[in-house]
Every structure is written in structure tokens, then in C-alpha cells.
C-alpha positions, -999 to +999 in steps of 0.1 A: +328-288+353+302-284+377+268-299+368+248-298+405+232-262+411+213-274+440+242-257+460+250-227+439+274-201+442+271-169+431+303-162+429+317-195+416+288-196+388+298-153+381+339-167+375+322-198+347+303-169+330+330-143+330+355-170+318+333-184+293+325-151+281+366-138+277+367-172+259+342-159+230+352-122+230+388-138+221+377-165+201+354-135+175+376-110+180+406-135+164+378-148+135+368-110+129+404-094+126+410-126+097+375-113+080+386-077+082+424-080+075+411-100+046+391-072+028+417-044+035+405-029+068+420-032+107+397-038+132+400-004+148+390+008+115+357-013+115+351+000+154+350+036+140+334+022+105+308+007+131+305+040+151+297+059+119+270+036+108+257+041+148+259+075+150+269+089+115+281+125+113+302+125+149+332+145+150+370+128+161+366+139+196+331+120+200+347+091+181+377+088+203+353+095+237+331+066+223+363+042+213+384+050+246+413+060+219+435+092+220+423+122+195+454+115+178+451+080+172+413+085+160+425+111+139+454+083+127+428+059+119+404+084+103+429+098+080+435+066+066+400+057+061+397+088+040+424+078+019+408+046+014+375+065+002+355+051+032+346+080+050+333+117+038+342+145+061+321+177+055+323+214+082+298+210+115+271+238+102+275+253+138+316+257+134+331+254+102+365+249+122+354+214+130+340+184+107+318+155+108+322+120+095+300+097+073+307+066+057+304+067+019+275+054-001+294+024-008+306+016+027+274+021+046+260-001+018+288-028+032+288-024+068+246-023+067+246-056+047+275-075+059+286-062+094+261-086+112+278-116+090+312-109+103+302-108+135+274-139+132+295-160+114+325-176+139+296-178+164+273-197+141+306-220+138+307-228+175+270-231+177+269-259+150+294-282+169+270-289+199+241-311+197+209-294+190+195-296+227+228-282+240+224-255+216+189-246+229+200-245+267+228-224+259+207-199+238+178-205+268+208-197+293+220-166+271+180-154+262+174-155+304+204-135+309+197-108+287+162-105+299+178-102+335+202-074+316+174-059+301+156-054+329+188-041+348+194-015+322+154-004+322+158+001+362+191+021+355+193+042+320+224+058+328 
């Protein structure tokens, strides 16, 4: 591993962060999809269970624009989280033809109280192995790159 930035590389330091970051994505995504399996749920259930608690009331078509899915497979996934007594649908006042979704009482209690757990908790995992001043240069390193994000996304909304 590289250690001397005197020399950097832009593109040699942009390969350690994309690779480090496809390392994490994997490493939650495989310690979410045990927390989820676990209480019942798949994880493109939670990503439209998430969506709802976004953005509650969007029809299937938002939902699968949003997800990257087919209709049909959002529908899939939707009918199933109806039968599970997740999700309400109710007519769109504008067109009874179509409906909007909402999470029930008792699921947007859940996702509100525990979604940031699930996602927190494999992190927290990793973050406990490294010594205390490795954390804080790894959550300086991520805190400067999100500023830099930040800023990116403040210059260009769209």
C-alpha cells in the first residue's frame, strides 16, 4: 500500500478509493441482506420499504424510476409487501385509476427507529477493529471528502 503522497496520483489514489469503496458497499450489503432475511424481508423489499419512508405516497412507476427496477418487478415486490401488511395502498385523489403507497403505522414505526441500525451496525464493526487514531484519519479522510461532495453537489443541483 502506498503510504508517500508527496508524488500523488490522481488517478492511482481515484482506483484505492473506488476499490476500497466496492469493498464496503459488499461488505454492508452481505451484513444487511443477513439483518433483513432475518426478520422476514429481502433487501429489495427494504429499498422500496426505504423509498416509502423517503418519499411516502409514490406510485409503482415512481418507485421503479427511483429503484432502476421494471414496473413489473416493483409491482412483484409491492404485492408481496401488501400481503405481509407492510404497505397501505389507497386511489391518487387526481386518478382513482392509479394508487399510492405508504408504509403502515407499524412499519414506518420500524424503518424510522431501526433502519439507521441496520445500516450503522456492520460499519460500526469494522470501525472498532482499528486503533483509535486510524479510526479518526479514516473518518477525517471520509468527513474531507464529503465536504468536497458537498460542495460538488451545491455547484451542480441537478
Amino acid at each position: 500500500m502506498r503510504t508517500n503522497f508527496d508524488d500523488a496520483d490522481p488517478t492511482q489514489d481515484a482506483e484505492v478509493i473506488r476499490i476500497a469503496v466496492r469493498a464496503l458497499h459488499r461488505y454492508t450489503q452481505h451484513a444487511l441482506q443477513g439483518e433483513v432475511e432475518s426478520l422476514g424481508f429481502t433487501l429489495p423489499q427494504v429499498r422500496v420499504l426505504r423509498q416509502l419512508v423517503d418519499r411516502p405516497g409514490l406510485g409503482i412507476k415512481q418507485l421503479a424510476e427511483r429503484l432502476g427496477l421494471s414496473q413489473s418487478t416493483v409491482s412483484g415486490i409491492v404485492d408481496r409487501l401488501l400481503l405481509k401488511g407492510v404497505l397501505t395502498k389507497r386511489p391518487r385523489p387526481d386518478d382513482r385509476r392509479a394508487v399510492q403507497l405508504w408504509l403502515s403505522e407499524g412499519a414506518e414505526r420500524f424503518m424510522e427507529r431501526d433502519r439507521t441500525e441496520f445500516v450503522t451496525r456492520p460499519l460500526r464493526g469494522i470501525l472498532e477493529r482499528l486503533e483509535p487514531d486510524a479510526r479518526r484519519q479514516v473518518i477525517g479522510a471520509f468527513r474531507l471528502l464529503q465536504a468536497v461532495l458537498d460542495e460538488e453537489a451545491a455547484r451542480d443541483p441537478s
